[in-house]
C-alpha positions in Angstrom: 342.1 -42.3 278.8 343.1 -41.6 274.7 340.0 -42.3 272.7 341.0 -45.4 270.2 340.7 -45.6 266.3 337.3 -47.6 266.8 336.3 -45.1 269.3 336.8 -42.4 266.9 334.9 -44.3 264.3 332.2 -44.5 266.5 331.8 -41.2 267.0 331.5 -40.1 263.1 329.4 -42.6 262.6 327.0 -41.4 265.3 327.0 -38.1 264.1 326.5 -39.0 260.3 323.8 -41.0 261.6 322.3 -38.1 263.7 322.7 -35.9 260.7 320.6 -38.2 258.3 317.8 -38.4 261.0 317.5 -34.9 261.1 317.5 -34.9 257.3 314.8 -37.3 257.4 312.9 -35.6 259.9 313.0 -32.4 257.6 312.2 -34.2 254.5 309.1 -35.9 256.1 308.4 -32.3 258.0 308.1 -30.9 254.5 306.2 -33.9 252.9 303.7 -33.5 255.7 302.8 -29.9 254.8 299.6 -29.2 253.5 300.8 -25.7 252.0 303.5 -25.1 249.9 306.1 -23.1 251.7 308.8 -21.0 249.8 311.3 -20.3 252.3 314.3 -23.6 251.6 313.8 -23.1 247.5 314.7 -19.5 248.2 318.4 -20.3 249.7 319.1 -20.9 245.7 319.5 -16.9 245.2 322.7 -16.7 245.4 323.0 -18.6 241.5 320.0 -19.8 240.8 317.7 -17.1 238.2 314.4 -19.6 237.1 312.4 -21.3 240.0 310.2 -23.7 239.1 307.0 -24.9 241.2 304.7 -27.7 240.0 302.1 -28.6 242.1 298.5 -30.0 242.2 295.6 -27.1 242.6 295.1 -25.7 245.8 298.6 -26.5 247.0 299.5 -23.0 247.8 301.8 -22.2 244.9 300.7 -19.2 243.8 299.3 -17.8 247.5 303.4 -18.8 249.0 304.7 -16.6 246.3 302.0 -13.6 246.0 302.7 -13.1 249.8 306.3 -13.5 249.4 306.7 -10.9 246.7 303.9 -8.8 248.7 305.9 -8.7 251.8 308.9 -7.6 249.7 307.1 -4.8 248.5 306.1 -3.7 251.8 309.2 -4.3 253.8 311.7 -3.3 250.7 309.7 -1.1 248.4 310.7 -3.7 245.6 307.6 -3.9 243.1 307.3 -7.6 241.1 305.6 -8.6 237.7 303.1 -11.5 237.4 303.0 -12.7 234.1 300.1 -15.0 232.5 300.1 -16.6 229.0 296.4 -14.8 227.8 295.7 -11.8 227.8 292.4 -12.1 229.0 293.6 -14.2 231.9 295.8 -10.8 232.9 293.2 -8.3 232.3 291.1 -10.7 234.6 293.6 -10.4 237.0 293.8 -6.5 237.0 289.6 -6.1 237.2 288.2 -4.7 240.6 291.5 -3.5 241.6 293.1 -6.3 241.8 290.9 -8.6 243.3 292.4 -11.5 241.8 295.7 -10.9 242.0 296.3 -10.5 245.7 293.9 -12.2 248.2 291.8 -10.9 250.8 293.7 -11.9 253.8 296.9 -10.7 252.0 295.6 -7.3 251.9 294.5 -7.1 255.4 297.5 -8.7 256.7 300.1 -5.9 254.6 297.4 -3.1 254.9 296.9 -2.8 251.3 294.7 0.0 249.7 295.1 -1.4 245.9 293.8 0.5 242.5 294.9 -0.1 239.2 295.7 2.0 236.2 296.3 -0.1 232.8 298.7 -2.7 233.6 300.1 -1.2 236.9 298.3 -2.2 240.5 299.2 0.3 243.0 299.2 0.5 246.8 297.4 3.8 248.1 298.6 5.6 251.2 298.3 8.1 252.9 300.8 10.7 253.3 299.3 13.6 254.8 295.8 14.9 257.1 294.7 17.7 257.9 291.2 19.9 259.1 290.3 22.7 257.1 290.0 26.1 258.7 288.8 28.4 256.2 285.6 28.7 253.7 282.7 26.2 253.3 284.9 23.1 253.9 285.9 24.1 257.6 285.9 21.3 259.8 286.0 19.0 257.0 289.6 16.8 256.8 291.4 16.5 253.8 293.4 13.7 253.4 296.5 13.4 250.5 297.3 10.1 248.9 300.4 8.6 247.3 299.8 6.0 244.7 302.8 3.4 245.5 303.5 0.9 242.1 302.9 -2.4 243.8 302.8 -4.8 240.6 302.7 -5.1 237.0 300.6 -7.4 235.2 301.5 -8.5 231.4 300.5 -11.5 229.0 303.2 -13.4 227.1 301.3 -13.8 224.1 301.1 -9.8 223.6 304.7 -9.4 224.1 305.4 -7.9 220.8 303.1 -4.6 222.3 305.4 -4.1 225.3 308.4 -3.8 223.0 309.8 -0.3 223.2 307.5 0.9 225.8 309.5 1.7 228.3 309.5 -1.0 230.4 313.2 -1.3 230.9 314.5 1.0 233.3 318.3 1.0 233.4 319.0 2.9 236.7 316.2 -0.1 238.5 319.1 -2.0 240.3 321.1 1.0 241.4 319.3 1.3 244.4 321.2 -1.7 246.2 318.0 -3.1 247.8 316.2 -3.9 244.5 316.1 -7.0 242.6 313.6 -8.1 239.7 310.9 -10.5 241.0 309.1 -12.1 238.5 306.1 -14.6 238.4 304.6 -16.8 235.6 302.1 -18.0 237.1 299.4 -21.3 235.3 302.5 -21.7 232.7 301.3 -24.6 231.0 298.2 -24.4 229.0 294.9 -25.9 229.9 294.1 -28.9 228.4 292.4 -28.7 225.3 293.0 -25.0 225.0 294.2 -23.2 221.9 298.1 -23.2 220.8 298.1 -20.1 219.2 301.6 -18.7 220.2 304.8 -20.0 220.9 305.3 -19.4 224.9 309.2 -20.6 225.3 309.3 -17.4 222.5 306.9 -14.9 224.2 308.4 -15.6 227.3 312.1 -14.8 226.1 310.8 -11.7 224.6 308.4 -10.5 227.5 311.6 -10.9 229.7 313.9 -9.1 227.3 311.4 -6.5 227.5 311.4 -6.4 231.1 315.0 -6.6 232.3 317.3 -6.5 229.0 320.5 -7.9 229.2 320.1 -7.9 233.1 322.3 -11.4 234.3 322.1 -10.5 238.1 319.4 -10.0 241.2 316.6 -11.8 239.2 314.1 -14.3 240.3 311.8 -15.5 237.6 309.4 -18.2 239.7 307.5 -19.7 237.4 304.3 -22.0 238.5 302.7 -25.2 236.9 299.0 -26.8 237.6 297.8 -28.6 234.7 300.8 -31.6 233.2 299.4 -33.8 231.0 301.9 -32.9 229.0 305.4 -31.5 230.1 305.7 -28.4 230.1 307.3 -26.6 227.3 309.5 -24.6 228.7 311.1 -27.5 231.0 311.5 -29.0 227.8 313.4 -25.4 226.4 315.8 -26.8 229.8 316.3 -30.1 228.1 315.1 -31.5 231.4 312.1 -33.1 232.2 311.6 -34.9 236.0 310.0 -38.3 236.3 309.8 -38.2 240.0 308.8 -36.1 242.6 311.6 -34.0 244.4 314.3 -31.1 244.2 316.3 -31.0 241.0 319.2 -28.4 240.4 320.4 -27.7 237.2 323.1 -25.1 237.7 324.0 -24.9 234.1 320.7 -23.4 233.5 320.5 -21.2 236.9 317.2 -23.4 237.6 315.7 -25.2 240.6 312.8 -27.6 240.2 310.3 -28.5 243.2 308.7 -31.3 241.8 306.1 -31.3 244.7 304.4 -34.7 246.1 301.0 -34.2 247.4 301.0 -34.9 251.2 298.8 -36.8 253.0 296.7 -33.7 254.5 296.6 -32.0 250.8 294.9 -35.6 248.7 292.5 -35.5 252.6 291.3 -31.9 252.2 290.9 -32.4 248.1 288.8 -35.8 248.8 285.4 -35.9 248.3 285.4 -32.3 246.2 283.5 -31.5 243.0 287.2 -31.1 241.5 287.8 -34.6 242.9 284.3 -36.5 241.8 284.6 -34.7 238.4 288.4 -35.3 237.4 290.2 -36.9 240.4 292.9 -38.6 237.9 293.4 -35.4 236.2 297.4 -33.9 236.8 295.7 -30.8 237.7 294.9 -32.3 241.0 297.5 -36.0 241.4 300.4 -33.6 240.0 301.7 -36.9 237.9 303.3 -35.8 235.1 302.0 -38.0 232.3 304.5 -38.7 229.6 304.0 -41.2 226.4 307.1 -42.8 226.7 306.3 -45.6 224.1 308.1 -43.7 221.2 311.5 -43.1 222.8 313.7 -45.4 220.5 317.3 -45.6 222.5 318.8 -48.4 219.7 321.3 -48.1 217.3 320.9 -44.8 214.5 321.9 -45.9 210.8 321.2 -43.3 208.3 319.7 -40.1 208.6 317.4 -39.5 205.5 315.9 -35.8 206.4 316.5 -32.4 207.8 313.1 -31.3 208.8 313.2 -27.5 209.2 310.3 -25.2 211.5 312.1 -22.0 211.3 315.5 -20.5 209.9 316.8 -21.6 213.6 319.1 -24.6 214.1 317.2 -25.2 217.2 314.1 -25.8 215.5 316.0 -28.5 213.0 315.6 -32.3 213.4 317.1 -35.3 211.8 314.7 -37.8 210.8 316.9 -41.4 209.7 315.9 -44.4 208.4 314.0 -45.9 210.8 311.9 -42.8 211.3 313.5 -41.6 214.2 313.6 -38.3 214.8 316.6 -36.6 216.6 318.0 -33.6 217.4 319.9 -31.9 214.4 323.3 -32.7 214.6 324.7 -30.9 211.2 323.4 -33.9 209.0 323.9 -32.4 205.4 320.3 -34.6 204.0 317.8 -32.9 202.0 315.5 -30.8 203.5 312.0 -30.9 204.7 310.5 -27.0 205.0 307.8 -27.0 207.2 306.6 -23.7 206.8 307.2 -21.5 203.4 310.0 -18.9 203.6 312.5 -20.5 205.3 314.9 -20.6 202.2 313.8 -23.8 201.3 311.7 -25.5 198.3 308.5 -25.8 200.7 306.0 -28.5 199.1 302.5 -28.4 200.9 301.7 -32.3 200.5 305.4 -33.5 201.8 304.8 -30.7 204.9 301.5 -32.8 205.2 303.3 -36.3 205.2 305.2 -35.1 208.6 302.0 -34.0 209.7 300.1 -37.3 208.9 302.8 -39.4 210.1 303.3 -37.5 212.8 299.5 -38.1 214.2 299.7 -41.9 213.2 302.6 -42.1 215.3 304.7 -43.3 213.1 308.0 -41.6 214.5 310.1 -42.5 217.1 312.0 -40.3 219.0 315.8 -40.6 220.4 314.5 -39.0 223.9 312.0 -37.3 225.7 312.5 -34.2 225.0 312.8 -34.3 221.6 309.3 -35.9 221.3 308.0 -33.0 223.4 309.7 -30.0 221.2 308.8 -31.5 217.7 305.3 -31.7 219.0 305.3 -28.2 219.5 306.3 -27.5 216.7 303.9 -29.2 214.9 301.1 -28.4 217.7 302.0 -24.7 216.6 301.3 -24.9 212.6 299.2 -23.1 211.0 295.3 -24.8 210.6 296.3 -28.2 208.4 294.5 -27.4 205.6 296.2 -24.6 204.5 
C-alpha cells in the first residue's frame, strides 16, 4: 500500500522529533558533567584558530587541555606552549621540573620523566642500556638519555624579551603531523591585581613571536577563571556573552564555551573554604558580572570630542553631547590627548577631567564593549598624579 502525503509527514516529523531528543539528551549529558571535557569544541579545527574556555575553578579547564596537548606530544611528537600573563606565575610553573605545569596523574598515566632548562620542560627517555665489561665500572649499567622538548613556558607581559630570539622556526609545519598548540591559561587578571601591561598587546606580540605570519594548523585555547569583569580580549572580539552556552564567531576563527556549572560541580564546591569565604565570587558561580547601567542605546546628536590613547584609530573614541562615548567613527572634533606624544596638544588637567569623570561615572557608553575597552584604557594610564 503507497504511503500517503500525511503518512510521509508523519514520518519527518518523527524523525525531527527523534533528532531533537537526542540533542537534548546530549546537551543535558554535557550539562551533567562534573569535568570539563574537550573533545565536541575540538570538531571546530577545521576553521576555528582562538578557543575560548570560561569556567568556574575546579571545573577541569586547564587539566582537559594539559592532558590533551600532553597526549599529543606523546602520540604525535607535537610540543605546545602555555602561556601566563606574569612572569612569576610562569617561572612558578617551570620550578621543580615542572611540577605545576603537568599533574601527577598526567605524568604517570603518559610515563613522563620531566626536567626543565630555562623556559623549555622536557621529557627524558631512555634510548639506550647497557652493562659494562671493562675497568672499575664492570657490572655497572649505563644507561643513555634523550632530552625530548615537551613544552615551552613564556609570560605575556615579557614579550618584548622573546623578540628575535629565535622562537620562530619556519621549517615547524613541514613535517605534515605538526600543528601549533597554544595555551593561555588564568587570562583574565585577578581581582584587585596590578594593570601594568596591556594583555590584548602582549598577547599579539607573544604570538607574533611564536608563529609569525602563520594563518594555518593553529590552536590558541585560551582559559578564563576570575570574570568580574569581561575579559579583555573577548572585548578585542567585539563580543561579549550574557548567557551560558556555545558561541561561534567565524569571522574571528573563535569558539566560546561559556560553561554552566552542573549540578555535581556547585555539590562538590559546597561547603569549601573557597565556598564559605567567596561563594558569590565569578571565580567560583562563573556569572559574568557586567555594569550595564551606562549603555545609552538613544538617539546621538553631536559629537563634541575625539579622545585619543595612542596614535591608533582603534584606541580613538567619540565623546558627543550627552557624554556618550562611542567608537571613533572619523568625527573631525577637537582632540583630547590622553597621553603626551601622540601628535597632539596634551594638557595634564583636561587628561585628568576624562579621568575624573570617568570615575564619577559620568559617561555613558553606546555598548558594552565600548565601556569595557575605554576602561582599559584608562585602567592602563600611568599613576594619576603624574
Amino acid at each position: 500500500m503507497a504511503k500517503t502525503k500525511t503518512d510521509k509527514i508523519s514520518i519527518k516529523e518523527f524523525k525531527r522529533e527523534q533528532t531533537e531528543k537526542l540533542k537534548a539528551e546530549k546537551r543535558k549529558s554535557l550539562k551533567d558533567r562534573e569535568y570539563y571535557s574537550l573533545r565536541s569544541i575540538l570538531g571546530y579545527f577545521n576553521w576555528a584558530i582562538f578557543y575560548f574556555l570560561l569556567g568556574g575553578r575546579e571545573a577541569g579547564k586547564s587539566y582537559a587541555v594539559t592532558n590533551f596537548y600532553v597526549k599529543q606530544f606523546v602520540k604525535e611528537g607535537i610540543p605546545f606552549y602555555w602561556l601566563r600573563l606574569s612572569e612569576s606565575s610562569a617561572r612558578k610553573l617551570l620550578s621543580n621540573n615542572a611540577e605545576k605545569l603537568i599533574d601527577p596523574d598526567i605524568r604517570r598515566k603518559y610515563n613522563l620523566n620531566l626536567i626543565t632548562n630555562g623556559n623549555t620542560v622536557y621529557n627524558r627517555v631512555e634510548v639506550s642500556r647497557r652493562t659494562i665489561t671493562k675497568g672499575k665500572r664492570a657490572g655497572e649499567i649505563e644507561i643513555k638519555y634523550e632530552n625530548i622538548p615537551m613544552a615551552y613556558v613564556y609570560s605575556l607581559a615579557t614579550f618584548y624579551n622573546d623578540k628575535g630570539s629565535g622562537l620562530y622556526d619556519k621549517d615547524f609545519l613541514k613535517n605534515p603531523n605538526m600543528k601549533y598548540n597554544i595555551c593561555l591559561d588564568e587570562m583574565n587578571r585577578e581581582k584587585g591585581e596590578r594593570k601594568s601591561f596591556d594583555i590584548v598587546y602582549s598577547f599579539a606580540n607573544q604570538l607574533e613571536n611564536l608563529i609569525r605570519s602563520t594563518k594555518e594548523k593553529i590552536r590558541v585555547i585560551c582559559i578564563g577563571n576570575t570574570l568580574e569583569e569581561a575579559s579583555d580580549l573577548l572585548a578585542s572580539l567585539n563580543f561579549i556573552p550574557e548567557e551560558f552556552g556555545r558561541y561561534k564567531l567565524k569571522s574571528k576563527r573563535a569558539v566560546i564555551d561559556y560553561i554552566e556549572p552542573s549540578e555535581a560541580y556547585l555539590n562538590r564546591r559546597k561547603g569549601t573554604v573557597a565556598d564559605i569565604l567567596s561563594g558569590n565570587s565569578s571565580t567560583f558561580t562563573n556569572m559574568i558580572e557586567t555594569d550595564k547601567t551606562l549603555i545609552y542605546k538613544g538617539r546621538l546628536e553631536k559629537p563634541v570630542f575625539v579622545i585619543k590613547f595612542s596614535k591608533d584609530k582603534s584606541d580613538w573614541f567619540t565623546l558627543w553631547d550627552n557624554n556618550c562615548i562611542t567608537k571613533y567613527n572619523g568625527e573631525n572634533k577637537p582632540v583630547i590627548a590622553m597621553k603626551p606624544y601622540l601628535d597632539e596638544k596634551f594638557i595634564t588637567q583636561v587628561r585628568d577631567n576624562v579621568i575624573v569623570n570617568f570615575d564619577m561615572r559620568n559617561y555613558l557608553y553606546r555598548n558594552l564593549i565600548t565601556f569595557k575597552l575605554f576602561q582599559k584604557h584608562i585602567n592602563l594610564l600611568k599613576p594619576r598624579g603624574n
